[in-house]
N, C-alpha and C positions, 0 to 999 in steps of 0.2 A: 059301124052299122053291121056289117059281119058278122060281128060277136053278137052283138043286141039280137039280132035277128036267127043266130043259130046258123048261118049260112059254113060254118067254121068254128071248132072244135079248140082253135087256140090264135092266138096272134100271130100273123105271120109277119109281123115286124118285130118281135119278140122272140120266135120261136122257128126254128128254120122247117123251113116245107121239105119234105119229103124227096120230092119231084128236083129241088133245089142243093138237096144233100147229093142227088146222084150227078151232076154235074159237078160240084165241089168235086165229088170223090174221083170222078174220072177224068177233074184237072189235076190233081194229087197223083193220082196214077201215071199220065201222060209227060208232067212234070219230073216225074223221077223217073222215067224212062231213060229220060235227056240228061239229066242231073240225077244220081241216087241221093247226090247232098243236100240237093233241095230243101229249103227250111219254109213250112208252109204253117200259117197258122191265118188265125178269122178275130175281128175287133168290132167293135159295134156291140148295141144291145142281144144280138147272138150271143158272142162272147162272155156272156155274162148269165145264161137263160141254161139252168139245167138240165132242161131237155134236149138242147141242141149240144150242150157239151160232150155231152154222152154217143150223140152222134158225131161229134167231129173227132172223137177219143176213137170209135169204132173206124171211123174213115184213114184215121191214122195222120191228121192234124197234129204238127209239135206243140203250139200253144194256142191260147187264146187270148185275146187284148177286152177287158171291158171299164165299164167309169168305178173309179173308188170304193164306191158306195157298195156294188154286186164283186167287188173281189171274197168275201167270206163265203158267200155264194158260190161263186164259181169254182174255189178252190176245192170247199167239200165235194161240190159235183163231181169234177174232174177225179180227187179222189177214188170217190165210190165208183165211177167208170171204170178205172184204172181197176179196181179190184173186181169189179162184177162183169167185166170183159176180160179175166185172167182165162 
């Protein structure tokens, strides 16, 4: 309904919020505070959604986990993150 209604600009079951990234990031940061070795990464339909990859590339995320189908997907993303966050 969100969507239908325009209340929301993308899925946020698909697409990680904003509001949402900055918690991630400042578990990621607090995390290697304690641990530098920390291995953090995000699985789910995220994982797999371009626009969130991009963000979890910037946040400094090691990987992502998604289903089968969105790994071609994800991979380019991450990619192009990787290059266009150089």
């Amino acid at each position: 309904q969100y969507l239908d209604q325009h209340l929301l600009p993308y899925n946020p079951f698909a697409t990680i919020d904003p509001g949402v990234a900055k918690l991630v990031e400042m578990g990621v940061a607090l995390g290697h505070e304690g641990n530098p070795d920390l291995v953090c990464g995000v699985c789910g339909e995220h994982g797999g959604d371009p626009d969130s990859i991009a963000t979890f590339n910037r946040i400094g995320l090691n990987y992502v986990s998604c289903s089968p189908y969105r790994v071609p997907v994800a991979r380019l993303a991450a990619a192009q993150a990787a290059i266009t966050q150089r």
